[in-house]
C-alpha positions as CSV (number, residue, x, y, z in Angstrom):
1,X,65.9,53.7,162.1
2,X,66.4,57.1,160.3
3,X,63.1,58.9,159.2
4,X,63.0,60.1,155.7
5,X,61.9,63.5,156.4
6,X,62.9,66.9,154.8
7,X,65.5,68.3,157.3
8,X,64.7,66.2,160.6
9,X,67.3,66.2,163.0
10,X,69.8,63.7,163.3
11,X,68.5,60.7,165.4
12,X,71.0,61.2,168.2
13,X,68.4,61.7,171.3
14,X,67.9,59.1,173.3
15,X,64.8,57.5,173.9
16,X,64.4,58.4,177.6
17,X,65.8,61.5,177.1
18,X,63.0,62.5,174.6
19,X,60.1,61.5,177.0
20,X,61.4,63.2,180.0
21,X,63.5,66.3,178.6
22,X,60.7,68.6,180.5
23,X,60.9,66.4,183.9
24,X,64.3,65.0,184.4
25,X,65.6,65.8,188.0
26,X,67.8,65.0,190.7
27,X,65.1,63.0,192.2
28,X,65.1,58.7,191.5
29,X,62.7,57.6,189.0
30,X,59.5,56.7,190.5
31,X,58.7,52.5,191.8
32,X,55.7,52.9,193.1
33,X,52.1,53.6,191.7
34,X,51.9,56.6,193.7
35,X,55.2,57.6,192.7
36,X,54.5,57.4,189.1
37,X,51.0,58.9,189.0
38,X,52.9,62.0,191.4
39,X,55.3,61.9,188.4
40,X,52.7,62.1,185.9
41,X,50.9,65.0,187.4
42,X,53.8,67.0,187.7
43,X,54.4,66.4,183.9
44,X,50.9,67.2,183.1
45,X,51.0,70.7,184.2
46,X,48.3,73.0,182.2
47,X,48.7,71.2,178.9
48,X,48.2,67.6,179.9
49,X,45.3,67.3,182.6
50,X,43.2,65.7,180.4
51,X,45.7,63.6,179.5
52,X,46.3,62.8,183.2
53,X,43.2,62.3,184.1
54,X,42.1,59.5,181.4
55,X,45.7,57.9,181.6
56,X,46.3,57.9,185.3
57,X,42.4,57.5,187.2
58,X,40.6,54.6,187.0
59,X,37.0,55.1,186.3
60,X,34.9,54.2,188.7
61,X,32.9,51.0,188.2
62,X,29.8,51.7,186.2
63,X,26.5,51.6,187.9
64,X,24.4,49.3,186.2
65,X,24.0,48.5,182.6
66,X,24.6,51.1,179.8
67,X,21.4,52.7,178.7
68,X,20.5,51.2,175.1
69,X,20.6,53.9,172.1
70,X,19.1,54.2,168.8
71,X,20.5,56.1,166.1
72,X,23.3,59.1,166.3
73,X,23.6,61.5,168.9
74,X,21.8,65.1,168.7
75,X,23.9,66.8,166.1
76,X,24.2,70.1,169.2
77,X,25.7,67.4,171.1
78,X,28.8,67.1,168.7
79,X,29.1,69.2,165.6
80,X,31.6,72.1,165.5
81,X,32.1,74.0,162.5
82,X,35.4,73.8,161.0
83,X,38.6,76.1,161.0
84,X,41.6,77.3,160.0
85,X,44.3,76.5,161.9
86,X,47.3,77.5,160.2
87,X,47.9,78.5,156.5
88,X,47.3,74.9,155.1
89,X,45.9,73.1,158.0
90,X,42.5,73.1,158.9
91,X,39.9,71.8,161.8
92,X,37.3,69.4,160.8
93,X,36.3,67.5,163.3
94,X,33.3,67.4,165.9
95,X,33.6,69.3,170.0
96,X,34.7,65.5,170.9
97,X,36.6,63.9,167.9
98,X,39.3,65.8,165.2
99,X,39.8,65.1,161.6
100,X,42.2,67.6,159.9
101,X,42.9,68.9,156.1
102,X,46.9,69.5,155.1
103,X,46.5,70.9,152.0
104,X,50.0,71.1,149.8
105,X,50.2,72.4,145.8
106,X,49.4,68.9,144.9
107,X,45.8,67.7,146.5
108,X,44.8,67.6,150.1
109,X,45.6,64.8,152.8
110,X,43.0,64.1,155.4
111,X,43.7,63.1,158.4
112,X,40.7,61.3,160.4
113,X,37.0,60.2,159.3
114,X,35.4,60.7,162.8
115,X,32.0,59.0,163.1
116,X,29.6,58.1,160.2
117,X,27.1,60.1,161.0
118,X,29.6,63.2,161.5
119,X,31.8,62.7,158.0
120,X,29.3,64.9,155.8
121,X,28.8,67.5,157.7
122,X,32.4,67.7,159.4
123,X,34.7,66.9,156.1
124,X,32.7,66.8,153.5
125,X,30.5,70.1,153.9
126,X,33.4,71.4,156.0
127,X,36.1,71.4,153.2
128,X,33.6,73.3,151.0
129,X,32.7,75.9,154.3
130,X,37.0,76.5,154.3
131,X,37.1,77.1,150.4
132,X,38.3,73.3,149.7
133,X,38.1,71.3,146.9
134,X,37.0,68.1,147.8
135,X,38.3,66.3,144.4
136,X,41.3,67.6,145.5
137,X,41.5,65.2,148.1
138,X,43.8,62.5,147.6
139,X,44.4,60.5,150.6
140,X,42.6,59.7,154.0
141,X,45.1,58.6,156.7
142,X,43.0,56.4,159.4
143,X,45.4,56.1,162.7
144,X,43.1,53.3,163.5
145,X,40.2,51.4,163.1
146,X,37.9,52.4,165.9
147,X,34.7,53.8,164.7
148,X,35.2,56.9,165.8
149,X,37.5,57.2,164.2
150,X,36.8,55.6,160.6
151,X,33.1,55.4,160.1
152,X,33.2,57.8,157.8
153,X,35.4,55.9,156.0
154,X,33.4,54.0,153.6
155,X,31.5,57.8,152.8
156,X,34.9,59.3,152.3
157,X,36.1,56.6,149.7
158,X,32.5,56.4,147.6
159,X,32.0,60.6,148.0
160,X,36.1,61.6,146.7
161,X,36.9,60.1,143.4
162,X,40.4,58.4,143.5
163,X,40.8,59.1,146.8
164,X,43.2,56.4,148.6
165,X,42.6,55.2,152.2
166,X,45.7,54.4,154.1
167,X,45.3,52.0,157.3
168,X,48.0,50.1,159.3
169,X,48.3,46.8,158.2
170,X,47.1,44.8,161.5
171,X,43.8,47.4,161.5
172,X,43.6,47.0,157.6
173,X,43.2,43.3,158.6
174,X,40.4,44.1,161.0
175,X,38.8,46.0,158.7
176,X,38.5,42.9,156.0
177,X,37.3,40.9,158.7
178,X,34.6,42.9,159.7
179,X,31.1,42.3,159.6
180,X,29.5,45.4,160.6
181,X,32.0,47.7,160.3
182,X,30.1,51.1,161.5
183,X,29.5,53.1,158.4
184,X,30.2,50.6,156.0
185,X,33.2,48.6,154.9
186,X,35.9,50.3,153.0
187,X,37.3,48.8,150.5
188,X,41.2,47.9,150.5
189,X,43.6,50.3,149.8
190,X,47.0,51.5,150.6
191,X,49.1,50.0,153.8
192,X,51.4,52.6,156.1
193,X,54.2,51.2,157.2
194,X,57.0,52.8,158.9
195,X,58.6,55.9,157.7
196,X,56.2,55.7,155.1
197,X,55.9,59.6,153.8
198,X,52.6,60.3,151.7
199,X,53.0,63.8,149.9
200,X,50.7,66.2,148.2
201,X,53.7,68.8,145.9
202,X,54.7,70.3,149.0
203,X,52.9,69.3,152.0
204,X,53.6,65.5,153.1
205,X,52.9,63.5,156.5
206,X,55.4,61.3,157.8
207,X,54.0,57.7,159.3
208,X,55.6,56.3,162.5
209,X,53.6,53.3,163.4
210,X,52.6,52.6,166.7
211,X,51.2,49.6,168.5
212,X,49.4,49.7,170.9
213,X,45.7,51.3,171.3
214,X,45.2,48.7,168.1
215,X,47.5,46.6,166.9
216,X,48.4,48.5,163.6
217,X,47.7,52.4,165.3
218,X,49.4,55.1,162.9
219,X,51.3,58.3,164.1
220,X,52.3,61.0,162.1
221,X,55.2,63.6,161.7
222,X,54.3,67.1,159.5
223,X,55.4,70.1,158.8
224,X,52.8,73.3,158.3
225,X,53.3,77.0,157.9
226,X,51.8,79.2,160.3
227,X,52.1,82.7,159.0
228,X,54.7,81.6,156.5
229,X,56.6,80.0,158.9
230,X,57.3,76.3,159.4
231,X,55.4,74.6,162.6
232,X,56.2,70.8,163.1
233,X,53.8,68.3,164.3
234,X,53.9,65.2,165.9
235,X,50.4,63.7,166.1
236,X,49.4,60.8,168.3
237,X,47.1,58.1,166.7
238,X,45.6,56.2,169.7
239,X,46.2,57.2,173.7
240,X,43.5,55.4,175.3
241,X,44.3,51.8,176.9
242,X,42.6,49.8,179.4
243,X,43.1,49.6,183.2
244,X,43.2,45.8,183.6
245,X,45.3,44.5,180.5
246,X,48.0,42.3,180.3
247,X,51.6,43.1,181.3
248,X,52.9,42.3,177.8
249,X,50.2,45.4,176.8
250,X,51.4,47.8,178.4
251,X,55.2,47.0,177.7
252,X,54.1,47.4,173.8
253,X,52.2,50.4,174.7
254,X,55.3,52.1,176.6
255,X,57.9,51.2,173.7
256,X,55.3,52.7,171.2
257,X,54.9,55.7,173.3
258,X,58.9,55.9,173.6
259,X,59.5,55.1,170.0
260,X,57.3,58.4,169.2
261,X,58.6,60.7,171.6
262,X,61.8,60.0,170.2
263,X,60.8,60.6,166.9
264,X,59.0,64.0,167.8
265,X,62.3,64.9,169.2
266,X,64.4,64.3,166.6
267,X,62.0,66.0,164.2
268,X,61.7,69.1,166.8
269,X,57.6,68.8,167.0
270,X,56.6,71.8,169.2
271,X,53.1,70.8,168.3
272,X,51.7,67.8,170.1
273,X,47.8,66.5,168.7
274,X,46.1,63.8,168.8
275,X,42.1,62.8,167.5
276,X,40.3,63.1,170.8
277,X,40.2,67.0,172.1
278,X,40.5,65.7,175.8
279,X,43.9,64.6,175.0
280,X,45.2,67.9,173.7
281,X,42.2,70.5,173.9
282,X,42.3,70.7,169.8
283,X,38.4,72.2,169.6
284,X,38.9,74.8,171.4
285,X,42.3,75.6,170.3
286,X,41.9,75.4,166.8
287,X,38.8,78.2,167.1
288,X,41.4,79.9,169.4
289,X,44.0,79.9,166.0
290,X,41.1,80.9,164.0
291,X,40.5,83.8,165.6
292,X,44.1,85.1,166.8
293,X,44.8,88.4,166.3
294,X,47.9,89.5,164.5
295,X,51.2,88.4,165.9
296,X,49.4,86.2,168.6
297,X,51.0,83.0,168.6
298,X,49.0,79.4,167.0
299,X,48.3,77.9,170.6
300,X,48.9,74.6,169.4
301,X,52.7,75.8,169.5
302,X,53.2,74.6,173.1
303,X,57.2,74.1,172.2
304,X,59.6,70.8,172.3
305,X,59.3,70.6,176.0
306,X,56.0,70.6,176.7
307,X,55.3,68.0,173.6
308,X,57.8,66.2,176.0
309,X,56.0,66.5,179.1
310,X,53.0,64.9,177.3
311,X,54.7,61.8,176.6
312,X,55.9,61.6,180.3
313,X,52.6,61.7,181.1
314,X,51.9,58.8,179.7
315,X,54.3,56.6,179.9
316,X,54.6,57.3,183.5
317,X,51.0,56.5,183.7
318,X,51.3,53.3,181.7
319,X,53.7,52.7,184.2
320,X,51.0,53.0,187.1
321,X,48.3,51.3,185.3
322,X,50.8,47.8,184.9
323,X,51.9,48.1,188.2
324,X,48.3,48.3,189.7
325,X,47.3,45.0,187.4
326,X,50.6,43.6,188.6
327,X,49.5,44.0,192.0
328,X,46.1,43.1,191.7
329,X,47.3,39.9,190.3
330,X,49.8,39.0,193.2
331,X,46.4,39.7,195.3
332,X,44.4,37.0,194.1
């Protein structure tokens, strides 16, 4: 499948190529659960430990029952202020979660609605801290329909006139289902589906869909300019999985996760995010971009190899974490 994006590469890398460009060796591809979690690490390096570490360890059982709450969580405990990033991209999510602006000559695209109780004061009050119009916002990409990620949703869609909300269609169908949909239901709007490209004049994103954390998870391929010059993204909707699914998960999850890094390869993404900031570190490195000093490079720029490694990463812990089940299983 070709991706209808403004100078992308020709789709000639392979898939496995793509995911392991950084960690190929002379070495045999891992068997074991050790093996792959070894493999993992390696690949993890600096960038990824995060990664690594919510991918690859188990948590340990929980201790009891989980502590009832009421209401949101103290607003010290999560807000960040927002940031610019790169000449038309800018931070606006939380310390935990990230929602982002791409602002082109025709409107703004945001990506993310975090939280309900986080969407005014991260998006909406945010844009207007960064010098943004909010009215010129006119789409809201959800990668999926975890609250989260999406309680702001409903806030988004009532606060921005004509503003169009863009789910994939198997969370879209969650979403209309819902009873208690935190923040409020949404009302229906616009479907990604693959290779889908929403533009703004000159900024666009690019939607790869990708099963897998939810069945209709969205991914995204787009271009910024940092300093005037071109920095491509490839942005990961949904990492996390659990550690006693079914095979047949986990073989969706790993041909998702193959199907992007082949994509981010053929568009040359040296940039590697996704909407939780222990996945790639984004609150701290989007005040870092903020702040650089002249001629100090974004440090979301990590370059095609690492963006590379971080797909090993997971894959080869997917890899683990169905093995383990597998084995659990044949225990029984």
């Amino acid at each position: 499948m070709a991706y209808n994006v403004d100078q992308m590469k020709p789709l000639t890398t392979t898939i496995l190529a793509a995911a392991l460009i950084a960690t190929a060796s002379a070495q045999k591809a891992p068997t074991t659960v050790d093996g792959y979690l070894g493999a993992a690490k390696n690949a993890a390096g600096t960038e990824w430990a995060g990664t690594f570490l919510r991918l690859c360890i188990p948590p340990a059982p929980a201790a009891g029952g989980r502590a009832a709450t009421s209401g949101p969580p103290a607003k010290e405990t999560w807000y960040a202020e927002p940031a610019k990033v790169a000449d038309n991209l800018y931070f606006l999510g939380t310390k935990i979660h990230s929602a982002w602006a791409v602002v082109g000559s025709q409107g703004i695209i945001i990506i993310e609605a975090l939280f309900d109780y986080a969407a005014k004061d991260e998006i909406l009050d945010g844009l207007k801290k960064v010098g943004l119009d909010r009215t010129k916002v006119k789409y809201v990409i959800l990668s999926h329909a975890h609250a989260d990620h999406d309680g702001g949703a409903r806030l988004l869609q009532e606060e921005i006139a004509a503003v169009h909300l863009i789910y994939g269609a198997e969370d879209w169908d969650a979403v209309d289902k819902s009873t208690n949909h935190s923040g409020g239901k949404p009302k229906h709007d616009v479907v990604g589906t693959d290779g889908m490209k929403v533009s703004v004049g000159d900024a666009s994103v690019q939607i790869v869909t990708m099963p897998g954390h939810t069945p209709g998870t969205l991914s995204y391929l787009f271009e910024v300019r940092d300093n005037g010059k071109p920095l491509r993204i490839v942005y990961v909707g949904g990492t996390a999985f659990s550690f006693n699914a079914t095979p047949a998960f986990y073989d969706t999850y790993m041909a998702s996760s193959m199907k992007v890094a082949k994509a981010a390869a053929d568009y040359g993404a040296t940039v590697l995010m996704s909407n939780h900031s222990e996945f790639d570190d984004a609150f701290f490195k989007a005040h870092s971009a903020a702040n650089r000093q002249p001629g100090e490079v974004n440090p979301f720029d990590v370059g095609a190899a690492a963006v590379a490694r971080y797909f090993s990463v997971v894959q080869n812990c997917t890899a683990a974490a169905k093995l383990r089940v597998a084995g659990e299983v044949s225990t029984r």
